[in-house]
C-alpha positions as CSV (number, residue, x, y, z in Angstrom):
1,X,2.9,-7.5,30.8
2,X,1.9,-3.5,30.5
3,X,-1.4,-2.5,31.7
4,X,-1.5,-1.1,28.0
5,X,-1.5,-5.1,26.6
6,X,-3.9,-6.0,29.8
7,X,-6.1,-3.4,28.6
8,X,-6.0,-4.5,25.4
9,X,-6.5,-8.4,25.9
10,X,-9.9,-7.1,28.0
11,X,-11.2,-5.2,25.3
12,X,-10.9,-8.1,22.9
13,X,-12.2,-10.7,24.9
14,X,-15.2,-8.0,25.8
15,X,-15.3,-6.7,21.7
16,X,-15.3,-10.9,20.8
17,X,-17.8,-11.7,23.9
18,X,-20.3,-8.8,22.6
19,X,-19.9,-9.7,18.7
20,X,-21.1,-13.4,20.2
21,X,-24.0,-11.8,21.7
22,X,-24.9,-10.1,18.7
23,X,-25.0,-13.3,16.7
24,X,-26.5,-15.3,19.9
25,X,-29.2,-13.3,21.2
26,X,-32.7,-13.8,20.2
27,X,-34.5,-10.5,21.1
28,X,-33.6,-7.9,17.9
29,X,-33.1,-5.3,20.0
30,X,-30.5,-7.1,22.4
31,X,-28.4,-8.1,19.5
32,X,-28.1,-4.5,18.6
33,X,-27.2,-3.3,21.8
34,X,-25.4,-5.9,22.2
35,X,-23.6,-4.4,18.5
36,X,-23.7,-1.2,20.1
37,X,-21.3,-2.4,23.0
38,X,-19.0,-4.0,20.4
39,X,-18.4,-0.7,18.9
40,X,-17.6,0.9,22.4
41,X,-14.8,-1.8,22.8
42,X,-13.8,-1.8,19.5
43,X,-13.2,2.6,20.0
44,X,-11.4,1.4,23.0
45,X,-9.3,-0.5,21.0
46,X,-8.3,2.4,18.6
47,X,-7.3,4.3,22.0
48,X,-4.8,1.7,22.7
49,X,-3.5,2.3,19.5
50,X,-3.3,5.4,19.5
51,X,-5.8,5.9,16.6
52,X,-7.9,8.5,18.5
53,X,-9.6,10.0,15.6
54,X,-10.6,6.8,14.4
55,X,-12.1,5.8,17.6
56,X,-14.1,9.4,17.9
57,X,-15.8,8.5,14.6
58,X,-16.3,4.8,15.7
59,X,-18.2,6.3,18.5
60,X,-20.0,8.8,16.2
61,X,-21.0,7.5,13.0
62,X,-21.6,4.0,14.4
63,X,-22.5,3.5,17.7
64,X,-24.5,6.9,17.3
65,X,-26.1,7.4,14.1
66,X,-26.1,4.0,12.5
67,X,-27.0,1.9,15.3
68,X,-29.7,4.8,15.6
69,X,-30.8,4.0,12.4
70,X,-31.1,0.1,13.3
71,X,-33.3,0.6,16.4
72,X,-35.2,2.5,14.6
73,X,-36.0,-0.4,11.6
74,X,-36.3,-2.4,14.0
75,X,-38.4,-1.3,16.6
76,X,-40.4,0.6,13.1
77,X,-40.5,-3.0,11.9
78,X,-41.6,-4.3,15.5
79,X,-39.7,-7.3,15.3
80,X,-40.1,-10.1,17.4
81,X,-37.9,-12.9,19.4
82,X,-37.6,-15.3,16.8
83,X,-38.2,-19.3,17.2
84,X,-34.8,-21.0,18.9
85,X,-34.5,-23.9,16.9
86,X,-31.9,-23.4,14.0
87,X,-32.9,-24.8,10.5
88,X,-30.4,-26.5,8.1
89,X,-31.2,-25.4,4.6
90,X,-28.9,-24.9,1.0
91,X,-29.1,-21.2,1.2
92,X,-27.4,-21.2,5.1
93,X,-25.0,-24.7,4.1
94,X,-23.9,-22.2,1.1
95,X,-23.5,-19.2,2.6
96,X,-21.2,-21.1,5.4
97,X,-19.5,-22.1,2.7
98,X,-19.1,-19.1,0.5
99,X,-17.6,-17.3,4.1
100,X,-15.0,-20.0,4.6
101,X,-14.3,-19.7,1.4
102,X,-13.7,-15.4,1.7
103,X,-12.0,-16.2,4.8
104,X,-9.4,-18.3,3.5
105,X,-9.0,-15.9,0.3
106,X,-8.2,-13.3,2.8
107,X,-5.5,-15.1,4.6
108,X,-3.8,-15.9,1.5
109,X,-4.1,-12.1,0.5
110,X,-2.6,-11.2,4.0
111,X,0.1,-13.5,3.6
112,X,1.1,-12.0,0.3
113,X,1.5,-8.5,1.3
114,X,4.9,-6.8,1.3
115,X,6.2,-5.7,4.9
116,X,6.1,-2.7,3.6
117,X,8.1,0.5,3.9
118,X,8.5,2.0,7.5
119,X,11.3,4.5,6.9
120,X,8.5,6.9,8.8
121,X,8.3,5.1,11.6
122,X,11.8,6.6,12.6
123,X,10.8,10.3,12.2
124,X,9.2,11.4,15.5
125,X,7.4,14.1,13.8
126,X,5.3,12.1,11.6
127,X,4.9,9.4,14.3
128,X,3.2,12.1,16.5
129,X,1.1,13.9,13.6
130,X,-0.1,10.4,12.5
131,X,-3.9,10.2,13.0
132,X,-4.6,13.2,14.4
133,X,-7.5,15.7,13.5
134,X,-5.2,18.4,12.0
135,X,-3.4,15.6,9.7
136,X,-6.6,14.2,8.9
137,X,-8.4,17.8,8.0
138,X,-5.3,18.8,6.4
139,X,-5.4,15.7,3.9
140,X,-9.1,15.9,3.9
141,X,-9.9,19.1,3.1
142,X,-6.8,19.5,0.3
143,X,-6.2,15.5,-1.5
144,X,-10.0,14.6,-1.1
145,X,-12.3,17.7,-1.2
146,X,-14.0,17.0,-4.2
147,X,-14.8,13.0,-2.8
148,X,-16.0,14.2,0.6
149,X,-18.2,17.3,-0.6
150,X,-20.0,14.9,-3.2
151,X,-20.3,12.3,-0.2
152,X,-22.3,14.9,1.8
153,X,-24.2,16.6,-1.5
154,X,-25.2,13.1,-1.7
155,X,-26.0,12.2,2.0
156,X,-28.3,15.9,2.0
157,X,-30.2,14.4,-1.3
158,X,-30.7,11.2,0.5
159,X,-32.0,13.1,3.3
160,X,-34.2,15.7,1.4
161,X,-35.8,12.3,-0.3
162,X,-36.5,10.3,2.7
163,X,-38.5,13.7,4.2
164,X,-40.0,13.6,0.9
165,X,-41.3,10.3,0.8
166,X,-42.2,9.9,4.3
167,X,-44.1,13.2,4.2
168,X,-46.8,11.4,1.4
169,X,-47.6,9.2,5.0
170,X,-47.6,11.9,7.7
């Protein structure tokens, strides 16, 4: 075995171990550091595979500004530890169901795929330019210009409205 597949066999078992802990933990704010730390191993993941612009923005929009955000409803909300004893009713029978059910949709979805065409995996060239910032900027800022600068005319409205609205309570 490569210390690349040891590496990566730790980070899953640490990415699967902290997604538990998410799930497992009573305290709110332990589940989502707890989330917080699967997002870490799951960037360290993406560096294994050589995805490093994927993992940068893993780090960034995730672990930084939406787990941000969830601390923040959280601690706004002032949650607290919840009772330990887990209650069977319809709604959690169903919604046990409903994931089985997505799960096993997905499988068959996987299984259908083609293997696809890999003709590019043979070019060096685009096997080294795959996933990097320039590649990503260069398809970014030319195929999807008009999608991404509505995205952030939309995030800045959603911004200026949640000043707007909190200002009525400050």
């Amino acid at each position: 075995m490569s210390a690349e597949q040891i590496l990566f066999w730790v980070f899953a078992a640490a990415t699967v171990g902290s997604a538990l802990g998410v799930v497992v933990l009573k305290n709110p704010i332990s589940s989502a550091m707890s989330l917080v730390a699967t997002f870490f191993f799951l960037a360290a993941i993406y560096v294994l595979l050589w995805a490093h612009t994927v993992a940068a923005l893993q780090v960034l929009v995730y672990a930084g500004a939406i787990m941000v955000l969830f601390l923040f409803v959280i601690m706004l909300l002032s949650l607290n530890e919840v009772g330990s004893a887990i209650q069977l009713s319809f709604s959690r029978v169903l919604g046990a169901v409903a994931t089985a059910g997505l799960l096993a949709a997905l499988v068959i979805a996987f299984r259908k795929l083609p293997a696809g065409d890999l003709a590019w995996a043979n070019d060096p060239a685009r096997v080294a330019a795959f996933g990097s910032i320039k590649e990503v900027g260069a398809v970014l800022y030319t195929q999807w210009l008009f999608p991404f600068e509505a995205v952030s005319l939309l995030l800045l409205v959603a911004m200026v409205g949640a000043v707007v609205v909190a200002k009525s309570r400050i």
